[in-house]
N, CA, C and O atoms as CSV, one atom per row, in Angstrom:
chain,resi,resn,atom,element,x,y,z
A,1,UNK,N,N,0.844,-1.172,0.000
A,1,UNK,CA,C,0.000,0.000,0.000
A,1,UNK,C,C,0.891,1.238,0.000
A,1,UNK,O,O,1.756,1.528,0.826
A,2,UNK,N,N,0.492,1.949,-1.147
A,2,UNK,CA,C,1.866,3.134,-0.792
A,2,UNK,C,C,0.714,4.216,-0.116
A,2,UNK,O,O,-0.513,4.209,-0.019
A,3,UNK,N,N,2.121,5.406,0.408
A,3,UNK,CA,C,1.234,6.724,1.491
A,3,UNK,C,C,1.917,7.687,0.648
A,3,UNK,O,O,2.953,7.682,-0.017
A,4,UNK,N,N,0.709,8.765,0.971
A,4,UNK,CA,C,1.063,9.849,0.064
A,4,UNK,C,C,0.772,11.086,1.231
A,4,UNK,O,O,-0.186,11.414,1.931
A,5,UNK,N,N,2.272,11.603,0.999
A,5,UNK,CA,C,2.137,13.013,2.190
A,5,UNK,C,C,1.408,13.677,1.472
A,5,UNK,O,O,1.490,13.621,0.245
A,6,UNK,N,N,0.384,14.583,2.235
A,6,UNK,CA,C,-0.260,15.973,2.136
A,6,UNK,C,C,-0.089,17.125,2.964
A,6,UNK,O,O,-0.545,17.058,4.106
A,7,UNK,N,N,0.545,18.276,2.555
A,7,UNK,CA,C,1.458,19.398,2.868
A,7,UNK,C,C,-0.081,20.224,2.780
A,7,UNK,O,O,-0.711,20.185,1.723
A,8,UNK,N,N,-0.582,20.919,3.906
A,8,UNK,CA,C,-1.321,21.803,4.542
A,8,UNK,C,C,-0.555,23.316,4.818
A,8,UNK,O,O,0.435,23.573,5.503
A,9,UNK,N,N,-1.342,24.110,4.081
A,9,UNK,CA,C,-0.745,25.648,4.783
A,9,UNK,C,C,-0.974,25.845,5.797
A,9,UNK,O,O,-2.138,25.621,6.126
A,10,UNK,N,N,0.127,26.444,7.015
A,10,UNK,CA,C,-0.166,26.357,8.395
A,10,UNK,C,C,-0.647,28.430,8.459
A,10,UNK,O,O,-0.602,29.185,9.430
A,11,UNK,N,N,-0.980,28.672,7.279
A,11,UNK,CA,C,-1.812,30.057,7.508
A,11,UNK,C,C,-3.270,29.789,7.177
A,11,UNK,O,O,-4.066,30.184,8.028
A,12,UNK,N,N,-3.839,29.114,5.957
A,12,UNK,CA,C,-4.927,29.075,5.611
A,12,UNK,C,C,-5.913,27.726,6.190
A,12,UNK,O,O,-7.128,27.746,6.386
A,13,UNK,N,N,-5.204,26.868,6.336
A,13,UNK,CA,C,-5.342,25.162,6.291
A,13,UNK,C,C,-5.730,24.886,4.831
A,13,UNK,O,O,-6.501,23.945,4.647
A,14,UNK,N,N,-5.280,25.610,3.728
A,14,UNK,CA,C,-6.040,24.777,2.268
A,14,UNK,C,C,-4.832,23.678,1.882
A,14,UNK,O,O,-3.662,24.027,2.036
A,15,UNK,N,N,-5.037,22.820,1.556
A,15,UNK,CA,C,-4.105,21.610,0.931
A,15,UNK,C,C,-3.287,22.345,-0.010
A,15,UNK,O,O,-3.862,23.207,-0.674
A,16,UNK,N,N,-2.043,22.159,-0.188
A,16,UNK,CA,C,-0.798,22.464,-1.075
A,16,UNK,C,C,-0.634,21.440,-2.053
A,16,UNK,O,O,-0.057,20.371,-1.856
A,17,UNK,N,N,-1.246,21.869,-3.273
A,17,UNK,CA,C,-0.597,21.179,-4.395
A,17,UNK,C,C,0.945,21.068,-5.040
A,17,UNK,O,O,1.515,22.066,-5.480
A,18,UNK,N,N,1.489,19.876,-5.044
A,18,UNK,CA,C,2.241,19.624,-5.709
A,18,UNK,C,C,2.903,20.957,-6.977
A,18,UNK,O,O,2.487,21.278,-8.091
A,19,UNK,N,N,4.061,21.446,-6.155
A,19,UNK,CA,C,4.942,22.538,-6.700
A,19,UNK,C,C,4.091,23.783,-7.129
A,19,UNK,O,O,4.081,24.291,-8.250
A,20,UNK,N,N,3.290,24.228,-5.887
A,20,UNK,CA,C,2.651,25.130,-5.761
A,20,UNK,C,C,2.601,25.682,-4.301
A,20,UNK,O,O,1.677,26.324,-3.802
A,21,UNK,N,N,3.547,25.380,-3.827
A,21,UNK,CA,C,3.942,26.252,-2.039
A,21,UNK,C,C,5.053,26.681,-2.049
A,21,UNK,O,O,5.785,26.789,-3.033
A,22,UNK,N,N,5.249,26.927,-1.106
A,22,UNK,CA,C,6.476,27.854,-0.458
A,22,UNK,C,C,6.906,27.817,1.347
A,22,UNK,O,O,6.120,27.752,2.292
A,23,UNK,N,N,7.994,27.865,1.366
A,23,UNK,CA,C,8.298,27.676,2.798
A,23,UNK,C,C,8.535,29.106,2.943
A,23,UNK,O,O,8.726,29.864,1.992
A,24,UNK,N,N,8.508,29.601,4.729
A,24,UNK,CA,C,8.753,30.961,4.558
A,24,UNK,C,C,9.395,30.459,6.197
A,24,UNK,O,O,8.901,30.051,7.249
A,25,UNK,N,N,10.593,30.727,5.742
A,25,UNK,CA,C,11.561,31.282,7.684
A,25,UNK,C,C,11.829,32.553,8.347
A,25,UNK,O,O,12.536,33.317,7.690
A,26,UNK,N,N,11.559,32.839,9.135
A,26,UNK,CA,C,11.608,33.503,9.771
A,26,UNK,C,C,12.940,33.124,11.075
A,26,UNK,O,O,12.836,32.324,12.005
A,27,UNK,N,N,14.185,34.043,10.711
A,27,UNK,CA,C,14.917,33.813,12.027
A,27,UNK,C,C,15.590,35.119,12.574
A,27,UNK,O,O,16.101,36.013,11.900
A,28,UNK,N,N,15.470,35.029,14.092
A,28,UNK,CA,C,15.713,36.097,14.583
A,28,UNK,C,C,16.983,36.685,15.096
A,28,UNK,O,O,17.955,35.973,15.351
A,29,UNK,N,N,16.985,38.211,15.277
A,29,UNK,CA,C,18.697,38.245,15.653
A,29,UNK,C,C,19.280,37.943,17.179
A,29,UNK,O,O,20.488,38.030,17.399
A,30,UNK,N,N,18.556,37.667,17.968
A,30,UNK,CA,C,18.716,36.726,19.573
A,30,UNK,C,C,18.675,35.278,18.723
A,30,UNK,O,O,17.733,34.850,18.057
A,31,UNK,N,N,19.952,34.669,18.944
A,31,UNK,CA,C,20.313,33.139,18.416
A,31,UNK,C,C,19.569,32.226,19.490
A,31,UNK,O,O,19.685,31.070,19.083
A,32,UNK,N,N,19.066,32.240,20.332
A,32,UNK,CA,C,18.559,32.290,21.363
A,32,UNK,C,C,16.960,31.718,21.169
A,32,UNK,O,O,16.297,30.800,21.651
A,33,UNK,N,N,16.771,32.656,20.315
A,33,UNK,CA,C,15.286,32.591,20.115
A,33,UNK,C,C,14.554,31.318,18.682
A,33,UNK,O,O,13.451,30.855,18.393
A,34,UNK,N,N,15.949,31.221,18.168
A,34,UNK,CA,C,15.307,29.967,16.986
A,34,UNK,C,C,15.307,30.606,15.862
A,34,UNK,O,O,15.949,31.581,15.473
A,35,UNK,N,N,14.362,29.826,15.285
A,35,UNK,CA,C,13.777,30.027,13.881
A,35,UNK,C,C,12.645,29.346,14.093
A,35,UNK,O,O,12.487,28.481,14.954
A,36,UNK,N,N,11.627,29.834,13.093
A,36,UNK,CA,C,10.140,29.380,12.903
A,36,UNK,C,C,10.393,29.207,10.956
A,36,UNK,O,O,11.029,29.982,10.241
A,37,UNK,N,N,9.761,28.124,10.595
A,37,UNK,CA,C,9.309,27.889,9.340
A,37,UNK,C,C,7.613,27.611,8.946
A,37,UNK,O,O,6.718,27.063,9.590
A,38,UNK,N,N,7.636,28.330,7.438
A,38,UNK,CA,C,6.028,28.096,7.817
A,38,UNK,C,C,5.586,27.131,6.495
A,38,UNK,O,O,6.396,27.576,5.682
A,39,UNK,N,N,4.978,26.307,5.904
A,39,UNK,CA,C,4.382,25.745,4.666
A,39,UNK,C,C,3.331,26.839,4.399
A,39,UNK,O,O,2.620,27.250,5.317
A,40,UNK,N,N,3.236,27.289,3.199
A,40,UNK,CA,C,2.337,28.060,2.586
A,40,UNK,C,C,2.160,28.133,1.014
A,40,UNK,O,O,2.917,27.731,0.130
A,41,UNK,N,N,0.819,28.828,0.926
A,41,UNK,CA,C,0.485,28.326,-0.804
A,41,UNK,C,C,1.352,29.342,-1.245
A,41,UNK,O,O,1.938,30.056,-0.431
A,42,UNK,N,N,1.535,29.519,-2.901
A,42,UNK,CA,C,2.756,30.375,-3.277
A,42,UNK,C,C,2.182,31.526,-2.911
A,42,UNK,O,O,2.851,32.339,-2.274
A,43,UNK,N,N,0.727,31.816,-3.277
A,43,UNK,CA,C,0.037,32.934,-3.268
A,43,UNK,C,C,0.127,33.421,-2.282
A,43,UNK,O,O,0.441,34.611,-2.268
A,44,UNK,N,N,-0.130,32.649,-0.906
A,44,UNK,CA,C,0.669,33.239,0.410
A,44,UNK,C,C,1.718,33.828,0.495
A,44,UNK,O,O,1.661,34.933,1.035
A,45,UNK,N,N,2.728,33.458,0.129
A,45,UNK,CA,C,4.095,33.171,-0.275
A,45,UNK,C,C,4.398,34.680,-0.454
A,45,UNK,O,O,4.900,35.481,0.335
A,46,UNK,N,N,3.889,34.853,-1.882
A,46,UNK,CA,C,4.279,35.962,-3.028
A,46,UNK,C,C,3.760,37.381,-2.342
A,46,UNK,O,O,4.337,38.446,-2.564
A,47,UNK,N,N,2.442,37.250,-1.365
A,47,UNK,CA,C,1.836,38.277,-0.885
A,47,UNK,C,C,3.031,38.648,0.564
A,47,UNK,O,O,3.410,39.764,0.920
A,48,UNK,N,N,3.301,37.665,1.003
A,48,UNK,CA,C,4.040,38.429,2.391
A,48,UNK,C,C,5.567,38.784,1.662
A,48,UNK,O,O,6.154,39.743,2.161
A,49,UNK,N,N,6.272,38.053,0.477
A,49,UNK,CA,C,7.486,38.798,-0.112
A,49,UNK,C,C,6.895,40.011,-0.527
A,49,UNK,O,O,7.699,40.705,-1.150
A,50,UNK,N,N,6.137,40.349,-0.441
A,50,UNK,CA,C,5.836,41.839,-1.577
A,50,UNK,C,C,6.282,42.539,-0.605
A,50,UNK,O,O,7.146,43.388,-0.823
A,51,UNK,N,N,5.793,42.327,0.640
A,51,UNK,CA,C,6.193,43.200,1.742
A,51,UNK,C,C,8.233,43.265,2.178
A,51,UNK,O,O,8.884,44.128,2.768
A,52,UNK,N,N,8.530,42.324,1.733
A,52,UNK,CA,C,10.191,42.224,1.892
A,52,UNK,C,C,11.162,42.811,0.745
A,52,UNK,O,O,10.745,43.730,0.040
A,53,UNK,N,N,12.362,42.320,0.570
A,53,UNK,CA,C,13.369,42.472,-0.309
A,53,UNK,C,C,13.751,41.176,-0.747
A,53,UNK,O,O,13.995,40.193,-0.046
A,54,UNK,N,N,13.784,41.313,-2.346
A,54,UNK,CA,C,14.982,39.950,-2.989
A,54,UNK,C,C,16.173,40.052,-2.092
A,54,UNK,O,O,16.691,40.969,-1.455
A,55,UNK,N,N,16.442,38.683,-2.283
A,55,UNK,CA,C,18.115,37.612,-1.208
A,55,UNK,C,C,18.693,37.312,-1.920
A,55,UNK,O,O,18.052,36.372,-2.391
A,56,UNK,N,N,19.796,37.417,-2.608
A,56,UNK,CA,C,21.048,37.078,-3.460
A,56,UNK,C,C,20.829,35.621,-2.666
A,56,UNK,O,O,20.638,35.389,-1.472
A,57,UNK,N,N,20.944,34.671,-3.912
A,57,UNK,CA,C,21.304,32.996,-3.607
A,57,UNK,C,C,22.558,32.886,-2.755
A,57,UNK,O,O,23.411,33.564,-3.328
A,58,UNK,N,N,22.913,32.510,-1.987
A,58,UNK,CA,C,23.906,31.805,-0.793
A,58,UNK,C,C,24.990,31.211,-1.824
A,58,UNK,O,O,24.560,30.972,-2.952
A,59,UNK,N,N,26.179,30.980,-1.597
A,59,UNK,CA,C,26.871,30.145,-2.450
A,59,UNK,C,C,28.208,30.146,-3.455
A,59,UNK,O,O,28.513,31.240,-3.929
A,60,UNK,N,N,29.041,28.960,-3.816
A,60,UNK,CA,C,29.903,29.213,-5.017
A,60,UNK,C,C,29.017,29.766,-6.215
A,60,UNK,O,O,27.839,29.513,-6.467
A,61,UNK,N,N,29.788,30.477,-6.789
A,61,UNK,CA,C,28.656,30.688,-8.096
A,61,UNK,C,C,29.200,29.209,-9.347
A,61,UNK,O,O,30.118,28.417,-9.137
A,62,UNK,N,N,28.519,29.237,-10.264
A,62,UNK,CA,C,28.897,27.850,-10.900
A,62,UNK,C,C,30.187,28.026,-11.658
A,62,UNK,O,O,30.660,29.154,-11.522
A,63,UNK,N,N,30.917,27.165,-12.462
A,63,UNK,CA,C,32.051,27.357,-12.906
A,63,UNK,C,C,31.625,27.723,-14.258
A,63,UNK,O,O,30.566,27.170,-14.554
A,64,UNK,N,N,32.096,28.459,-15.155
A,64,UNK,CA,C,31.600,28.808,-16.647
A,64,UNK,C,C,31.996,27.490,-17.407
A,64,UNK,O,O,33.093,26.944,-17.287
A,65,UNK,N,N,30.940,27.035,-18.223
A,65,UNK,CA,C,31.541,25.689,-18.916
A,65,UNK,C,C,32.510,26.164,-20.691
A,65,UNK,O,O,31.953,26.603,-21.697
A,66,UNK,N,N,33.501,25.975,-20.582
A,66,UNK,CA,C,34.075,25.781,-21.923
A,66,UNK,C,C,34.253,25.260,-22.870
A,66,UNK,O,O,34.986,25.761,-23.722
């Protein structure tokens, strides 16, 4: 019998379709205090970034192929 996870927005409770959410973290500047992550639909998602700033990707950048 196979199981199939179902990913719930923990803002709306509507079911998250398959490559249609978004995680959103929240961490604070007391190290102390954690981090919180949230599952949300993109539309969630896209509405609370409006309120933020783009994040340069973390990282090596890739090597140029020749």
């Amino acid at each position: 019998m196979a199981r199939r996870t179902v990913v719930v927005s923990d803002l709306s409770g509507e079911t998250i379709q398959d490559a249609k959410g978004a995680k959103v973290r929240i961490t604070f500047d007391d190290g102390r205090a954690g981090s919180i992550e949230m599952d949300v639909t993109a539309e969630e998602g896209r509405a609370m970034g409006a309120k933020g700033r783009q994040v340069a990707r973390r990282g090596r950048k890739p090597k140029a192929s020749s």
